[in-house]
Backbone as ProteinMPNN parsed JSONL, in Angstrom:
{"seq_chain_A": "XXXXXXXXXXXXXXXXXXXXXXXXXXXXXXXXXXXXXXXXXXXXXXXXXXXXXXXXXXXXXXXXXXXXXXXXXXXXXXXXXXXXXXXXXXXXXXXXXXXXXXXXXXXXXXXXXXXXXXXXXXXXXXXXXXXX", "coords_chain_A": {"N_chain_A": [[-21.153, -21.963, 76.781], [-19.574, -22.5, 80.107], [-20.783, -25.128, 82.531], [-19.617, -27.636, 80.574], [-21.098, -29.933, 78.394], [-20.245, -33.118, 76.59], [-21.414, -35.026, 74.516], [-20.536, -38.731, 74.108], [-20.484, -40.715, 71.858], [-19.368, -41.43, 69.664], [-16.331, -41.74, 67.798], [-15.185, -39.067, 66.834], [-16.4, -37.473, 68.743], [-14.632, -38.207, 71.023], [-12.185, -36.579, 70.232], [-13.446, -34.24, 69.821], [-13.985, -33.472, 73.055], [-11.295, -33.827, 74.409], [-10.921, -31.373, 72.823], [-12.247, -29.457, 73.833], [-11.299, -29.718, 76.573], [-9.115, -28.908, 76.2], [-9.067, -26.239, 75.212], [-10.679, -24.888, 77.665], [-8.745, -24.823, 79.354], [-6.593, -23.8, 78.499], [-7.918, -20.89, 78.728], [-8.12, -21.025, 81.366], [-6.023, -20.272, 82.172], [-4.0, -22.399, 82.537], [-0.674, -23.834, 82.129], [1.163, -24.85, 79.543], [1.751, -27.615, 79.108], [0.452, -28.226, 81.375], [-1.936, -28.388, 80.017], [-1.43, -29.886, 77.866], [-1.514, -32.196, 79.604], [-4.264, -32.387, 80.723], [-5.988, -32.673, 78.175], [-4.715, -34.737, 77.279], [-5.891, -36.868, 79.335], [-8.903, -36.243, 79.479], [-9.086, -37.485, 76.803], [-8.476, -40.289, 77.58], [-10.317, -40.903, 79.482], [-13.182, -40.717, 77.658], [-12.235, -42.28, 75.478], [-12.313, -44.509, 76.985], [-15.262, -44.513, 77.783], [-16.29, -44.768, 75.107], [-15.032, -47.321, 73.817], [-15.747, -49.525, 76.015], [-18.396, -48.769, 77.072], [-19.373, -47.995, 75.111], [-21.596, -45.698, 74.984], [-21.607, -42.553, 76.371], [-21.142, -39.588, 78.695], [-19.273, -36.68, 79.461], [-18.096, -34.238, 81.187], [-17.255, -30.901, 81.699], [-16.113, -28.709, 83.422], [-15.076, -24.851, 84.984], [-13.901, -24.882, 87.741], [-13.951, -23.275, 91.157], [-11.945, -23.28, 94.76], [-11.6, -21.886, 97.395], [-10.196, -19.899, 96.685], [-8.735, -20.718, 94.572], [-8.134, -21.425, 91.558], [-9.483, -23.865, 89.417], [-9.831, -27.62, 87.198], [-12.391, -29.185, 86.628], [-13.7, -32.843, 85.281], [-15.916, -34.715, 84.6], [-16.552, -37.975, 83.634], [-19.211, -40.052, 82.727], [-21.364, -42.921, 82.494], [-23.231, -45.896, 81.078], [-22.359, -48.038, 81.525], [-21.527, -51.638, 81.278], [-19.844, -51.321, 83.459], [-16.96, -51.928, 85.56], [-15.262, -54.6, 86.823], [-13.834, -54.804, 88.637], [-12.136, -52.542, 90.526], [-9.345, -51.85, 91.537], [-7.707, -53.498, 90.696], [-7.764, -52.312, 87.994], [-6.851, -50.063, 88.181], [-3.734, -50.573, 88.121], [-0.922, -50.428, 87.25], [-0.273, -51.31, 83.552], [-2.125, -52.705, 83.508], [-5.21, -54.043, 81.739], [-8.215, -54.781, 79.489], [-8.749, -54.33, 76.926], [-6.207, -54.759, 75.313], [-4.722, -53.159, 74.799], [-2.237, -50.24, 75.867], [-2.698, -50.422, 78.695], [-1.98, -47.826, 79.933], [-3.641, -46.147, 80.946], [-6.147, -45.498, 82.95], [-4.574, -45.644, 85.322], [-2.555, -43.542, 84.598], [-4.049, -41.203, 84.401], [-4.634, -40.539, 87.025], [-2.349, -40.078, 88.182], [-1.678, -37.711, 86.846], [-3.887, -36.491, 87.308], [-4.846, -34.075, 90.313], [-6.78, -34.829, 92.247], [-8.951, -37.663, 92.18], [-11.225, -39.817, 91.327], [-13.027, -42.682, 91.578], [-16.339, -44.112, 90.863], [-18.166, -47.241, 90.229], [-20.688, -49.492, 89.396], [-21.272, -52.809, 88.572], [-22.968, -53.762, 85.793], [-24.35, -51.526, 86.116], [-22.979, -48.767, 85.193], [-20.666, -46.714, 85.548], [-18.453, -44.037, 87.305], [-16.151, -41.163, 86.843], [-14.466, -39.065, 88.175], [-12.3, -36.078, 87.864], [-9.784, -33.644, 88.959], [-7.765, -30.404, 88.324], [-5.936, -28.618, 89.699], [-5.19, -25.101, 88.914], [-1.435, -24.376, 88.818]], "CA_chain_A": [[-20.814, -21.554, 78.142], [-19.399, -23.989, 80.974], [-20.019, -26.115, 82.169], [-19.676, -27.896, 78.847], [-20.828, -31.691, 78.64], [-19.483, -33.533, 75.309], [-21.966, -36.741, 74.251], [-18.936, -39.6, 73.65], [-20.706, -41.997, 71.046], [-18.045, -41.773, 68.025], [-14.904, -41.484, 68.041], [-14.636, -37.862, 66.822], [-16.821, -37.234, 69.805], [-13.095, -38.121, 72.045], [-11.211, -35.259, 69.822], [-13.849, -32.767, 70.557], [-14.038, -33.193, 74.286], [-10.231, -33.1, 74.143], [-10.276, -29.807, 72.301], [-12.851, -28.738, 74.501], [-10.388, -29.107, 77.268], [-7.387, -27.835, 76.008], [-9.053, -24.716, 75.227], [-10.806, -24.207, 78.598], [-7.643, -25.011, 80.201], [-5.841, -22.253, 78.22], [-8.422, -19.852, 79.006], [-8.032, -20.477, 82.611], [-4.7, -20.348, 82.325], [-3.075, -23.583, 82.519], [0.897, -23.684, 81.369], [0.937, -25.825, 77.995], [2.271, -29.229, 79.849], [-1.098, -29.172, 81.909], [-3.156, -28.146, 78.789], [-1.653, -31.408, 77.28], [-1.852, -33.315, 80.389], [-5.491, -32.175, 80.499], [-6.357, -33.149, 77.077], [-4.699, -36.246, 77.29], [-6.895, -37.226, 80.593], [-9.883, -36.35, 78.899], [-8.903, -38.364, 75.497], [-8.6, -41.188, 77.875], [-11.774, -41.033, 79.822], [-13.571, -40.922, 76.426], [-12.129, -43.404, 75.014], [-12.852, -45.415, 77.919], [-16.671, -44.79, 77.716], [-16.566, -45.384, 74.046], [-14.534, -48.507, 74.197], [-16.329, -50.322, 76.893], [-19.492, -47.942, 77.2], [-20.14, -47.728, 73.908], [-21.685, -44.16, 74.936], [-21.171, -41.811, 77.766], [-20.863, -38.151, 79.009], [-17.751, -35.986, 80.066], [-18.711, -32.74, 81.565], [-16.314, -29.901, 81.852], [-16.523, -27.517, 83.927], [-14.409, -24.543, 85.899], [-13.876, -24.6, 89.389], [-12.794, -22.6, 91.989], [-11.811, -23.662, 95.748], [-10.968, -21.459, 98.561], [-9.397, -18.926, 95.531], [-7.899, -21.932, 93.301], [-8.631, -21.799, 90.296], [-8.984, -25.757, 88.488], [-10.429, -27.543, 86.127], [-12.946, -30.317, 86.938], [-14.295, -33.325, 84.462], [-17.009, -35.804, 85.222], [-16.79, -39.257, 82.608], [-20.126, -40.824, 83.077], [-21.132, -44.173, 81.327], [-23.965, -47.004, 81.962], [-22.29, -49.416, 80.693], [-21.111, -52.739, 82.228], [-19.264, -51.363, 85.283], [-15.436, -52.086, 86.087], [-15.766, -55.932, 87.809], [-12.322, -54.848, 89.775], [-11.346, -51.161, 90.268], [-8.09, -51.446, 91.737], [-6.969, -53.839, 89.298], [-7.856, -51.467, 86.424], [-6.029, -48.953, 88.65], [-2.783, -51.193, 88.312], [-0.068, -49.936, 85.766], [-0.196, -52.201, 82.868], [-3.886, -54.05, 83.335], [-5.955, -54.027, 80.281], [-8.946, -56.052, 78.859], [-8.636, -53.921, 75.63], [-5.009, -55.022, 74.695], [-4.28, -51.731, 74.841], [-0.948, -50.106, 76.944], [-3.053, -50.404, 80.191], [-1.639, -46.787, 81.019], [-5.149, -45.097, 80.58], [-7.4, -44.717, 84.221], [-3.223, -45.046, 86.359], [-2.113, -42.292, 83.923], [-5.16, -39.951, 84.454], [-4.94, -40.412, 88.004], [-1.226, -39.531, 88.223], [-1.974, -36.569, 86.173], [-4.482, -34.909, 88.211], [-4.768, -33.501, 92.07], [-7.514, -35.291, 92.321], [-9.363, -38.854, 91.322], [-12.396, -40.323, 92.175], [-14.078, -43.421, 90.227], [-17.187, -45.209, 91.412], [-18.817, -47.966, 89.189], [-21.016, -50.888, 89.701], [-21.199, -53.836, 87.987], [-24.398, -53.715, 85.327], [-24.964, -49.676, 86.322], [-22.435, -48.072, 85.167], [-19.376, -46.142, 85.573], [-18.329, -42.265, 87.4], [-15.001, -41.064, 87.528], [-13.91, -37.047, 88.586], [-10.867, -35.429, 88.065], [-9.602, -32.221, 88.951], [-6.416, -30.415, 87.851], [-5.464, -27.472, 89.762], [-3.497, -24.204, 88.435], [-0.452, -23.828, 89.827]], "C_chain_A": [[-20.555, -22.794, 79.0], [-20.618, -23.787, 81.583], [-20.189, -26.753, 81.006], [-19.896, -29.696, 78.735], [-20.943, -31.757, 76.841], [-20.084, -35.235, 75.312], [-20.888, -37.655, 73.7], [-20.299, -40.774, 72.875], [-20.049, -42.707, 69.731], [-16.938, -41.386, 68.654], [-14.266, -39.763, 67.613], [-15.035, -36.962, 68.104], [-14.941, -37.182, 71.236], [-12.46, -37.215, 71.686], [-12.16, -33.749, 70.446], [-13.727, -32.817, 72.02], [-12.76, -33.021, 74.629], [-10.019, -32.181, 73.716], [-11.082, -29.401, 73.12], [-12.115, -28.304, 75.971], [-9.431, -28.751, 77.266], [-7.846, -26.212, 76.25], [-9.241, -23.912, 76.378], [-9.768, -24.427, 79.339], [-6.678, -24.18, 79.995], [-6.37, -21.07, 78.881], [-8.824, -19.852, 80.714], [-6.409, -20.495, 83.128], [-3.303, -20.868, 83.058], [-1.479, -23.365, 81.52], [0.107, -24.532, 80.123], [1.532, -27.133, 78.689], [0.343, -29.398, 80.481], [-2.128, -28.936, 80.835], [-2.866, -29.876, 77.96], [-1.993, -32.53, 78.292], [-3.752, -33.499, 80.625], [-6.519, -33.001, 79.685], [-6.277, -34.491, 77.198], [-5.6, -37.026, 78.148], [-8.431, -37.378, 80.011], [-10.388, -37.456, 77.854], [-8.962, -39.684, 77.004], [-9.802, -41.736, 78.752], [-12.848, -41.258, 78.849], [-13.588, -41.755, 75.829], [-12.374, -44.39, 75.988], [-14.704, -46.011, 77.959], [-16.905, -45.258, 76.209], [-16.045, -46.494, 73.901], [-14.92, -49.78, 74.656], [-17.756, -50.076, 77.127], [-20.273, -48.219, 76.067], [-20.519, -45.936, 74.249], [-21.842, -43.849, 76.266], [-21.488, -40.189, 77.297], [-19.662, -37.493, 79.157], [-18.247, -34.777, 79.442], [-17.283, -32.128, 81.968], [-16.565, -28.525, 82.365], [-15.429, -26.936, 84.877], [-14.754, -24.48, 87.071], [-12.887, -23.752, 89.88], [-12.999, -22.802, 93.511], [-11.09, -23.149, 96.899], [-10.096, -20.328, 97.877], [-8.907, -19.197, 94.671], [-8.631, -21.891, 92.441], [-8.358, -23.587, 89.728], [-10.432, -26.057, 87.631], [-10.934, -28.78, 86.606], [-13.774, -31.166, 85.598], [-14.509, -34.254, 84.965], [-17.348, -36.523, 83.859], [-18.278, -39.719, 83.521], [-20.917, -41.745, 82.016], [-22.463, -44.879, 82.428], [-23.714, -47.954, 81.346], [-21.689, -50.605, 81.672], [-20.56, -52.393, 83.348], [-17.794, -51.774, 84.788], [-15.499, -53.607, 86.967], [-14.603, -54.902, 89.206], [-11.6, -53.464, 89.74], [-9.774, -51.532, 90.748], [-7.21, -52.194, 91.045], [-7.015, -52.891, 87.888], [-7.189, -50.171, 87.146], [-4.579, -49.196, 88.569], [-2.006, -50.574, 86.669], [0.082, -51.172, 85.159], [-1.484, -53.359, 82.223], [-4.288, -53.673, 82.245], [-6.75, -54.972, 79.59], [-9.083, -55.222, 77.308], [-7.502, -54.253, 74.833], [-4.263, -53.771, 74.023], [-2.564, -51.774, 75.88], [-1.364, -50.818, 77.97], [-2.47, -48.868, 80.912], [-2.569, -45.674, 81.217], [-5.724, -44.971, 82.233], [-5.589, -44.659, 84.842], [-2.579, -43.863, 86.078], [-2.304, -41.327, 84.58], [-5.102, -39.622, 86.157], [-3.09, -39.968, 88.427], [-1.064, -38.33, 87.917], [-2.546, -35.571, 86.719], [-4.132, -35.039, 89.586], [-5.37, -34.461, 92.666], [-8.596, -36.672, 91.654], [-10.255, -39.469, 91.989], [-13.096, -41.189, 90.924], [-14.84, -44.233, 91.804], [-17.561, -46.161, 90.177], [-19.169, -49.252, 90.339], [-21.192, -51.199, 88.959], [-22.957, -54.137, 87.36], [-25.03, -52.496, 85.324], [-24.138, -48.892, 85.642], [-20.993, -47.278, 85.858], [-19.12, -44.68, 85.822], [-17.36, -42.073, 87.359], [-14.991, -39.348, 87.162], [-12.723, -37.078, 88.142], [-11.107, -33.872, 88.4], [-8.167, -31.733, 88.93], [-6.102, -28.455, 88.243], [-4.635, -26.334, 89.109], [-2.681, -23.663, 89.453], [-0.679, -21.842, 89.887]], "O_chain_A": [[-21.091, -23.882, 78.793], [-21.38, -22.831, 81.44], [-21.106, -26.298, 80.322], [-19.015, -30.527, 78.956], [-21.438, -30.945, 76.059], [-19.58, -36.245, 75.802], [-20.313, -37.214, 72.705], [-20.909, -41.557, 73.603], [-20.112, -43.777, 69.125], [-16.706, -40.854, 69.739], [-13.175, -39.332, 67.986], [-14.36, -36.017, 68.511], [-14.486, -36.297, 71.961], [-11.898, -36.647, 72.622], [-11.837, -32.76, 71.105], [-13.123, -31.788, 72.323], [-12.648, -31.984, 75.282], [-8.908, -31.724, 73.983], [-10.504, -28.38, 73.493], [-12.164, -27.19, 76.493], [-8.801, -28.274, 78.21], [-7.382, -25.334, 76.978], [-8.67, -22.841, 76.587], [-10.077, -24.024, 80.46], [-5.938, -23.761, 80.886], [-5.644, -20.293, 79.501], [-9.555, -19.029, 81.265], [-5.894, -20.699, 84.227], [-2.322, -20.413, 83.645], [-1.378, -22.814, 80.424], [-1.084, -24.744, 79.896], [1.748, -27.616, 77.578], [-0.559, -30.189, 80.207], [-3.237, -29.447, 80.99], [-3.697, -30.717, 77.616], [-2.594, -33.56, 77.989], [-4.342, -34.578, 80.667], [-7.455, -33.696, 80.081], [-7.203, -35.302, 77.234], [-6.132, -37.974, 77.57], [-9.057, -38.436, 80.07], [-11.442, -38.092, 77.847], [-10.153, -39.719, 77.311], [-10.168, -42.909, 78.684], [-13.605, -42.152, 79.23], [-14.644, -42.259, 75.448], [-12.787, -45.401, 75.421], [-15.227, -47.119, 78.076], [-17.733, -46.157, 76.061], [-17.057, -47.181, 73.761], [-14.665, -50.855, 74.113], [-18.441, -51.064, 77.386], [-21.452, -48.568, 76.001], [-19.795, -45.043, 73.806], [-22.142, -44.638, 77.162], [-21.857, -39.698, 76.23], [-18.794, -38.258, 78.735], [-18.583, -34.358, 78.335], [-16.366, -32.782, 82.465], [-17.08, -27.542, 81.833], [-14.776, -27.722, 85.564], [-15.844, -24.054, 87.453], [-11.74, -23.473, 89.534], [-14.156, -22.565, 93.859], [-10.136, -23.75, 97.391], [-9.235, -19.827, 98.599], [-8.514, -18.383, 93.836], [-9.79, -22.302, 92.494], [-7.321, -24.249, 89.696], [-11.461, -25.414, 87.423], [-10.095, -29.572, 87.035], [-14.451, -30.457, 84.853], [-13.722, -34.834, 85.714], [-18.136, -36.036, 83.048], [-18.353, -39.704, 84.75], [-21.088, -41.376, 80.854], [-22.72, -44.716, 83.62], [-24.478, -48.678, 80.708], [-21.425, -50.324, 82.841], [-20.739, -53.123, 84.323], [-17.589, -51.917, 83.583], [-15.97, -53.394, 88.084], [-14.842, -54.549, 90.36], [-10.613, -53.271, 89.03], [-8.996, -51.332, 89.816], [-6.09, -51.778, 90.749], [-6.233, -52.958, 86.939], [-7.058, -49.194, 86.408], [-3.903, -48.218, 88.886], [-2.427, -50.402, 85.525], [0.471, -52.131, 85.825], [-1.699, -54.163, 81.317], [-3.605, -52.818, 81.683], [-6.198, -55.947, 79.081], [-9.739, -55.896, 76.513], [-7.647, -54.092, 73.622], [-3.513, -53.601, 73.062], [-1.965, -52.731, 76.371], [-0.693, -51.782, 78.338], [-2.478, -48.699, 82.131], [-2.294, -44.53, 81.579], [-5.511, -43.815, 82.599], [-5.181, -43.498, 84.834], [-2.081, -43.157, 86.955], [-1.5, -40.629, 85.198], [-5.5, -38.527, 86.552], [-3.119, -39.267, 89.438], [-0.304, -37.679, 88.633], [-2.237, -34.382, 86.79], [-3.337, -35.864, 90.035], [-4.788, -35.063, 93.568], [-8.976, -36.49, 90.497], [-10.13, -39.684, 93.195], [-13.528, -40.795, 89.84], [-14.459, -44.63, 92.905], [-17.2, -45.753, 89.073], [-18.619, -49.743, 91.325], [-21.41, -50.371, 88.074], [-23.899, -54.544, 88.04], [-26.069, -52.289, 84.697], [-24.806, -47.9, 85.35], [-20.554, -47.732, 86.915], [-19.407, -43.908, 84.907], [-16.883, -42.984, 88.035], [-15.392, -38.701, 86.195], [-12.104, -38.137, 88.033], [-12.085, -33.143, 88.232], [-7.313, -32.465, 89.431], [-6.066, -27.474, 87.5], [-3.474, -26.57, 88.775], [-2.884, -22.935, 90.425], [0.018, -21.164, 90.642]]}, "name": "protein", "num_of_chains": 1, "seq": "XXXXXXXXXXXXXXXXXXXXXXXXXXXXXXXXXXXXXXXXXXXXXXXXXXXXXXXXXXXXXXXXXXXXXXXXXXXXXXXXXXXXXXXXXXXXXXXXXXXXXXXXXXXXXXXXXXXXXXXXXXXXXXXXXXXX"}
């Protein structure tokens, strides 16, 4: 039952919390573009806490707002922190040698975006992904 939190310490841990939101994103009846945009968002929050985290959370849960139906997920991590959010908000940044199109993506993607982190505490970031 939601809300649904998904322990991220392996890497198959990132596929399930991705299937976990595809599905609830079908079953609140998201088109198939935001079911992948969804997924993908998730997969990259995930991999973020496993990556840098090592281990984390990402909670899934439905919302509803004034009659809106959406879909809200909460990454949470205590791992080193972010030194520089709005650089890691920058298309292209990356201390993984990765794309860099992972947290600018996710935040393009949804309605909504919200990261906190400090430095030595840890790491929060929201999303939320309305249905049209």
């Amino acid at each position: 039952m939601y809300p649904e939190t998904i322990k991220i310490e392996t890497e198959s841990d990132i596929v399930s919390a991705r299937q976990v939101g595809r599905n609830l994103s079908r079953q609140l009846g998201f088109g198939t573009v935001m079911q992948s945009r969804m997924a993908t968002s998730i997969s990259e929050l995930a991999r973020n806490i496993y990556l840098y985290a090592g281990k984390g959370i990402i909670t899934i849960s439905p919302i509803e707002r004034e009659g809106a139906i959406g879909l809200q997920v909460t990454a949470i991590d205590a791992g080193p922190g972010i030194p520089d959010i709005r650089k890691a908000l920058e298309d292209g940044y990356t201390t993984s040698g990765a794309l860099g199109a992972g947290l600018p993506g996710v935040r393009r993607m949804m309605d909504e975006f919200d990261i906190q982190s400090v430095q030595g505490e840890g790491t929060r970031v929201v999303i939320v992904k309305w249905r049209d």
